[in-house]
C-alpha positions in Angstrom: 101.1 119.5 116.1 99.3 122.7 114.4 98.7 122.1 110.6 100.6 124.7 108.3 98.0 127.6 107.0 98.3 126.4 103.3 97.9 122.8 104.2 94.9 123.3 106.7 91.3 121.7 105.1 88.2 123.4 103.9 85.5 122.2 105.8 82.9 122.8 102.6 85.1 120.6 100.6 85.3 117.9 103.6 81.7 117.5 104.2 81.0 117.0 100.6 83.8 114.4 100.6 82.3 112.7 103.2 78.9 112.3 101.5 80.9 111.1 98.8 82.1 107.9 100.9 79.2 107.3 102.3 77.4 107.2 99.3 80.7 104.5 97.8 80.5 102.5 101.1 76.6 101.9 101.0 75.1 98.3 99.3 75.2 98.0 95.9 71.6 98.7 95.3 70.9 101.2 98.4 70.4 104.7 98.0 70.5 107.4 100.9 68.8 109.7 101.7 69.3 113.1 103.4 68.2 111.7 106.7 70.4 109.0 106.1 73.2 110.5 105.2 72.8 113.6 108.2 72.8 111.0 111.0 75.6 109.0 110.1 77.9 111.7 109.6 76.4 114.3 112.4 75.0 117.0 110.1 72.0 119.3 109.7 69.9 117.7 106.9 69.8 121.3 105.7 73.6 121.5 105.0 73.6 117.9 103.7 71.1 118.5 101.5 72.9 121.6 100.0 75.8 119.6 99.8 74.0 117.0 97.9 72.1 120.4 95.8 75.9 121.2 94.6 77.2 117.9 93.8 74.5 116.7 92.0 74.5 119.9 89.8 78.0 118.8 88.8 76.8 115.3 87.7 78.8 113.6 91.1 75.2 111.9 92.8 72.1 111.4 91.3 68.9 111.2 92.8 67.3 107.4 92.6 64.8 105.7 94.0 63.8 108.5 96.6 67.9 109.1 97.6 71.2 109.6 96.4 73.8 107.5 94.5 77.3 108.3 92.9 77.0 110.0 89.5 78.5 108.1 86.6 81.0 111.4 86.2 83.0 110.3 88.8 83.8 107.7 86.3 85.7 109.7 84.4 87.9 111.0 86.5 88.8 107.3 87.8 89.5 106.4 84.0 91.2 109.9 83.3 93.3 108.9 86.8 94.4 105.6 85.9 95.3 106.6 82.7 97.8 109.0 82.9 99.6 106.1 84.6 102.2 104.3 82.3 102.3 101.5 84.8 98.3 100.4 83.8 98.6 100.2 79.9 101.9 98.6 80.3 101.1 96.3 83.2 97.7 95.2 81.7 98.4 92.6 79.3 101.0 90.9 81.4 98.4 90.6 84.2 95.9 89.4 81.7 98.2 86.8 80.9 99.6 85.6 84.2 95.8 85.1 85.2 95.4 83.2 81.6 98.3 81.3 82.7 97.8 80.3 86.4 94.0 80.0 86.0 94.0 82.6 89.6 93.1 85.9 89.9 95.9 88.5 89.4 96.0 92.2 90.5 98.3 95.4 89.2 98.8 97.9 92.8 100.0 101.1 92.4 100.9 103.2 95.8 99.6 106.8 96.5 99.9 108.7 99.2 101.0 105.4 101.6 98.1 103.7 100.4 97.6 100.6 98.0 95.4 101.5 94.9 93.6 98.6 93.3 95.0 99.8 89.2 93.8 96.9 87.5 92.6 93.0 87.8 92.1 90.0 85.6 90.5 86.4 86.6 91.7 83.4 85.8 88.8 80.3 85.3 89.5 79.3 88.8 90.3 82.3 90.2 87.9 83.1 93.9 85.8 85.9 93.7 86.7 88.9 97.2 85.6 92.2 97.7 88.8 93.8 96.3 87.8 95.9 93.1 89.7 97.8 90.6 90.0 101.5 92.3 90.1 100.3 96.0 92.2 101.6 98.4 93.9 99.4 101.1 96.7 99.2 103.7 100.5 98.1 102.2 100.9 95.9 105.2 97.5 94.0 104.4 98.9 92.1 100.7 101.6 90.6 99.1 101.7 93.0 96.5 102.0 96.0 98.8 104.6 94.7 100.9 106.9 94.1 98.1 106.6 98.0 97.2 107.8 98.6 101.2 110.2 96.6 100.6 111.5 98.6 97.6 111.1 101.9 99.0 113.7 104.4 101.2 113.4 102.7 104.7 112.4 106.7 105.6 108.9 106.6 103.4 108.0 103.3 105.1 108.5 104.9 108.5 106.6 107.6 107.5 103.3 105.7 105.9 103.7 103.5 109.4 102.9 107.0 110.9 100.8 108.1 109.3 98.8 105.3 108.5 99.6 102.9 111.2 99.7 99.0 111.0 95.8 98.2 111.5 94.5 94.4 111.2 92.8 93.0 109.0 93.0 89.2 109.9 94.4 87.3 112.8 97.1 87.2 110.6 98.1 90.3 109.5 101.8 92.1 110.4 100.3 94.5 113.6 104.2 95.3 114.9 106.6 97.7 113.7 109.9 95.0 114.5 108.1 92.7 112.5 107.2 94.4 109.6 110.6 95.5 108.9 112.1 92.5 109.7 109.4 90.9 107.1 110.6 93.6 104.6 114.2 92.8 104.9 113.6 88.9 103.7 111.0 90.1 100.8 113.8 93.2 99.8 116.5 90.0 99.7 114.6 87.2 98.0 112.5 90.0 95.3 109.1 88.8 96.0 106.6 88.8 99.0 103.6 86.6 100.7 100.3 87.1 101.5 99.6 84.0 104.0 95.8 84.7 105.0 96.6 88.4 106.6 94.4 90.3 104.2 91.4 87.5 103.8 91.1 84.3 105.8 91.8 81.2 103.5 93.4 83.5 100.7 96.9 83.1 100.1 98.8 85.9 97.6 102.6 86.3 96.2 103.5 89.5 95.0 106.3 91.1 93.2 107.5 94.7 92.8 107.8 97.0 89.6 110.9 99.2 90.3 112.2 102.1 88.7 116.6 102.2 87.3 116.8 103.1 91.1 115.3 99.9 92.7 112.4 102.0 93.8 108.8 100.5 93.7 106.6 102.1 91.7 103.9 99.7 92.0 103.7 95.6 92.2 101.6 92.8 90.7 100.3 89.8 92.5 98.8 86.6 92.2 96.3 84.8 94.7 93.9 82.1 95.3 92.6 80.1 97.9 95.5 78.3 100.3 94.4 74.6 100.4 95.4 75.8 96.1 98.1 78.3 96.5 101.2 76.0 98.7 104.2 74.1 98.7 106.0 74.8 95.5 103.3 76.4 94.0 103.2 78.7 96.3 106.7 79.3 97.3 108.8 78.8 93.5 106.2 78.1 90.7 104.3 81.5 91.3 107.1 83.7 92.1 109.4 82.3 89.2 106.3 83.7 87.0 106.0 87.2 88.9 109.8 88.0 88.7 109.8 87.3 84.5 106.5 89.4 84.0 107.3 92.1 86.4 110.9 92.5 84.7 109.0 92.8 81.4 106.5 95.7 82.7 110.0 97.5 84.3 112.0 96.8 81.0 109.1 98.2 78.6 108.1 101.3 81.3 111.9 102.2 80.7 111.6 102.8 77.2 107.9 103.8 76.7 
């Protein structure tokens, strides 16, 4: 299917792109260099290194320890992005307080472009430590909290972020078929709150619940999880989701009249 003229990609702006993941994806304390960074993406070192020339002038990388790291700049912009959404400064004490509460780690989603956006997280004292960090991106399908915004969304848009995005696993467990995913969204539409039962992490068990809009539209979703020899039975199944349903009408009620 051709791409439309004003929707086709600069290739400049793609390539630096791509040095920007590579730089967020590598260890914690590695730094690449332009050899590095020209044989995993297939590159000249020349052009990668006036891609790097350009986006270090702007403050995006910095050179360290004889390669390249993200710039603290790109800071900003992730603070200046979250902020000019209501849904964090409103959602952010009740999630500090459900993970007060239930002593388990508790996450505030937001959805953009078909993807799940990490907004913002609190840890309760026995709350697990993951890789999921405040700014990831992820797959709906893969968490409690994202399948409760499918559930509260035009059956249409979750056709089309299947499309687009597909249904990829992440765990033995996670929903890999069409059928059942929408079957799965029916029950979590019907009852108001979803589970996470070890499809994004193995041993982690999750129950979300959406924030919707006056129209019943998700606009994002909070979510509580811990590990499942904790998170079961009653817990699991009314304790948590009696606790979602009161905080996330309380985020909806005060994003109406902020």
């Amino acid at each position: 299917m051709p791409v439309e003229p004003n929707k086709r990609p600069v290739k400049t702006a793609e390539t630096s792109f791509a040095i920007l993941e590579q730089l967020k994806e590598a260890e914690e304390e590695e730094s690449l260099g332009v050899s590095d960074l020209a044989r995993r993406l297939g590159l000249a070192k020349s052009t990668v290194h006036r891609h790097l020339a350009t986006l270090q002038t702007h403050g995006l990388v910095v050179e360290h320890d004889g390669g390249y790291r993200l710039g603290l700049r790109l800071l900003d912009f992730g603070l200046r992005a979250r902020s000019l959404r209501p849904l964090y400064e409103i959602a952010k004490p009740k999630v500090d307080e459900l993970a007060a509460t239930t002593g388990e780690k508790v996450w505030c989603l937001a959805e953009e472009q078909g993807r799940s956006v990490h907004l913002y997280g609190a840890a309760g004292k026995h709350s697990v430590r993951t890789t999921a960090r405040e700014g990831e991106r992820g797959y709906l399908h893969q968490t409690a909290a994202g399948k409760a915004i499918l559930a509260h969304a035009p059956r249409e848009r979750v056709e089309r972020i299947v499309d687009e995005h597909g249904l990829p696993a992440r765990t033995p467990n996670t929903i890999t078929s069409r059928d059942d995913l929408f079957e799965q969204l029916e029950r979590i539409a019907d009852r108001g709150y979803a589970f996470n039962r070890e499809e994004s992490i193995p041993g982690l068990h999750a129950v979300g619940a959406p924030i919707t809009d006056d129209e019943g539209v998700a606009t994002g979703a909070i979510s509580i999880s811990g590990p499942a020899n904790r998170l079961k039975g009653d817990r699991l199944t009314k304790e948590l989701p009696d606790l979602l349903l009161g905080a996330a009408n309380e985020v909806e009620i005060n994003l109406t009249f902020s």
